[in-house]
N, C-alpha and C positions, 0 to 999 in steps of 0.2 A: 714501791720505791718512787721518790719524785724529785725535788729540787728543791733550793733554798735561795730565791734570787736577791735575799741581802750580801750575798758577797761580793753583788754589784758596789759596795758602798766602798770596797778600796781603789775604785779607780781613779783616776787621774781627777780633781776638777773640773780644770778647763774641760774636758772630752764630757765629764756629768753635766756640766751648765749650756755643753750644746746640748746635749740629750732630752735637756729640760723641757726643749721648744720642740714640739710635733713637728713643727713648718721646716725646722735645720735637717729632718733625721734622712729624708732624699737623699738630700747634696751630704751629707754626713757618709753615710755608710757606702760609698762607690767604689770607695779605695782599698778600705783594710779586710780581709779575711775575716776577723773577729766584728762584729758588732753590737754595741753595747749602750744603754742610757737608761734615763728613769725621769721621772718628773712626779714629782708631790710640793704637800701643800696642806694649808689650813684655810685656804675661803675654798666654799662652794660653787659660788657663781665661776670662779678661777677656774674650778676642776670639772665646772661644767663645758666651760669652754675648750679647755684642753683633751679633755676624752669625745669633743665634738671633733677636733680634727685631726684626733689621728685616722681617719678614712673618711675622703674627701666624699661628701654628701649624707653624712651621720645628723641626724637627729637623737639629742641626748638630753634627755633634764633629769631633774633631781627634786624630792622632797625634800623637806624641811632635815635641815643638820642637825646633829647634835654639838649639843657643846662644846664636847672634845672634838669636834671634825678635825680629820686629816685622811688626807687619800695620799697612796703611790701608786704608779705604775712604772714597771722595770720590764726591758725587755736585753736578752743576751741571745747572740747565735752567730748566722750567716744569712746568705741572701738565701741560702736553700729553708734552710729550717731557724725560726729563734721561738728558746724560750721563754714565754713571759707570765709576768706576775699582776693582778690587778686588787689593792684594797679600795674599798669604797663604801663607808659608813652610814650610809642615805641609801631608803629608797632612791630608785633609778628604773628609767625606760626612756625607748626609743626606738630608731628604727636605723638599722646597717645596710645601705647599699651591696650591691652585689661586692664580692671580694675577690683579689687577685690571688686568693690564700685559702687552703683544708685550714680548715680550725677545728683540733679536737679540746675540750675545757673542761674542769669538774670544780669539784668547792671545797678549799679549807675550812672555810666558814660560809655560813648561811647555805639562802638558796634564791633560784629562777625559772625562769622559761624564756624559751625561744620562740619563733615562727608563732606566738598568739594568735592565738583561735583556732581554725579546722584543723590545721596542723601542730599542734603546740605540742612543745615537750616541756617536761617538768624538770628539775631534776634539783639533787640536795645531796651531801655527801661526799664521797670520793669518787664514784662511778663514772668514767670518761662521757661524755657525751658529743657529737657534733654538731658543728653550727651548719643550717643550708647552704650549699653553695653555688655557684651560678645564679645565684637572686638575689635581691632584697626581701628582708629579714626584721620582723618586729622584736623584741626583747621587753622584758619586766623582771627585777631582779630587787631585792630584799637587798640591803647591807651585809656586807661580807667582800670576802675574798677569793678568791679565780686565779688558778693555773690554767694555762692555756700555752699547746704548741701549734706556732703556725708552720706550716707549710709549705712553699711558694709551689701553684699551682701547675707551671711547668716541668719543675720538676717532679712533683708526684705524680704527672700523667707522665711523663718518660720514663720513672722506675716504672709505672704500671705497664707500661708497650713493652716495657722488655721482658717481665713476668711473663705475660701473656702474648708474648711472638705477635704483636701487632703496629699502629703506628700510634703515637701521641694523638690523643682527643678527651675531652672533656668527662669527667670521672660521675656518674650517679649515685652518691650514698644514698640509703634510705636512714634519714637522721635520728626518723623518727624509733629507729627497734633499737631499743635498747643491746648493748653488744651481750655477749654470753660469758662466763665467771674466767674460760678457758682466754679467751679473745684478750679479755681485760686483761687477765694475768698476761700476757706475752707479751702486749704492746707495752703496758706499764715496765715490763723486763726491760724491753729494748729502750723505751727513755730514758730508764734510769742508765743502764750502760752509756749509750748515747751523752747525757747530759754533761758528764765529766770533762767530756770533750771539748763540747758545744762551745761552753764557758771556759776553756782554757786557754790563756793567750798566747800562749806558747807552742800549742798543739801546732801542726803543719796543714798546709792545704789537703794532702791527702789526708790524713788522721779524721779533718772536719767532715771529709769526703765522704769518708766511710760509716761514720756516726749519723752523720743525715739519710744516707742508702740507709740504717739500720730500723730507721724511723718511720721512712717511707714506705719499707717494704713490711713493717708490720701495720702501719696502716691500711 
């Protein structure tokens, strides 16, 4: 089960054409519950620069385009959890600063890797995989397109304190093992319930509540 993040495309304008700008989405998303934007394009060099800042110290380039180039990226959620969507038609690498976010991601299309070289993972398909966290992070990815749910980092160590009868601290995945058919199936369950939510504008604070616990706690 998974998501469709074009039905980002009935929202408002105005709220799309701030979402267009990385640099608005801070000051943007402080106030409403719901959070939502996207930004795409047809130059390169453009969506170079734009996928350089949505996280501040990214290194990003890009091969040669194709003719038809056009990239999006949509992201819809909360400050707890959003899900987002990323097409990009070009080779691409670089390198991710440490993040204040769990990223679990897989592939509609194509494929990548992560953490290159001694740690590198592969991956191609639908199979969840995680991005490192607490570090910085090299990346090499083929054209295509990436689901990916973030997380916010406080809050998936405060669901984890509370499973686990202890206090908030800093979470160790091993990114690199692949999850188990059981794992995949449950979590995938839980986003897709979850997802409905995420993206509904109308949902209530608690309903969003409960859908992000639902996410967290299967990650």
């Amino acid at each position: 089960r998974g998501y469709d993040m074009e039905t980002l495309t009935g929202d408002a304008a105005a709220l799309l054409a701030r979402a267009a700008d990385p640099a608005s989405w801070s000051a943007e998303t402080a106030a409403p519950a719901l959070r939502r934007g996207s930004m795409s394009g047809t130059d390169i060099d453009e969506a170079v620069d734009r996928y350089a800042a949505l996280h501040p110290g990214t290194e990003f380039h890009a091969g040669d385009a194709p003719d038809d180039f056009a990239y999006r990226y949509s992201f819809v959620g909360d400050e707890n959890v959003t899900l987002r969507s990323s097409s990009f038609p070009a080779a691409h690498w670089g390198r991710v600063p440490a993040m204040p976010d769990y990223v679990v991601a897989w592939w509609r299309e194509g494929s990548g890797a992560v953490d290159v070289g001694a740690h590198e993972v592969r991956s191609n398909g639908s199979r969840p995989f995680l991005f490192p966290s607490g570090r910085s992070f090299s990346f090499r990815c083929e054209p295509g397109v990436q689901n990916l749910v973030h997380i916010d980092g406080g809050f998936l160590e405060e669901t984890a304190a509370e499973v686990h009868d202890g206090r908030p601290r800093p979470l160790v995945f091993d990114h690199a093992r692949p999850p188990g058919v059981e794992q995949t199936s449950l979590w995938r369950h839980a986003v897709g319930e979850a997802s409905p939510v995420l993206r509904d504008v109308a949902a209530s604070p608690l309903l969003r509540m409960q859908a992000g616990l639902l996410v967290a706690r299967a990650t």
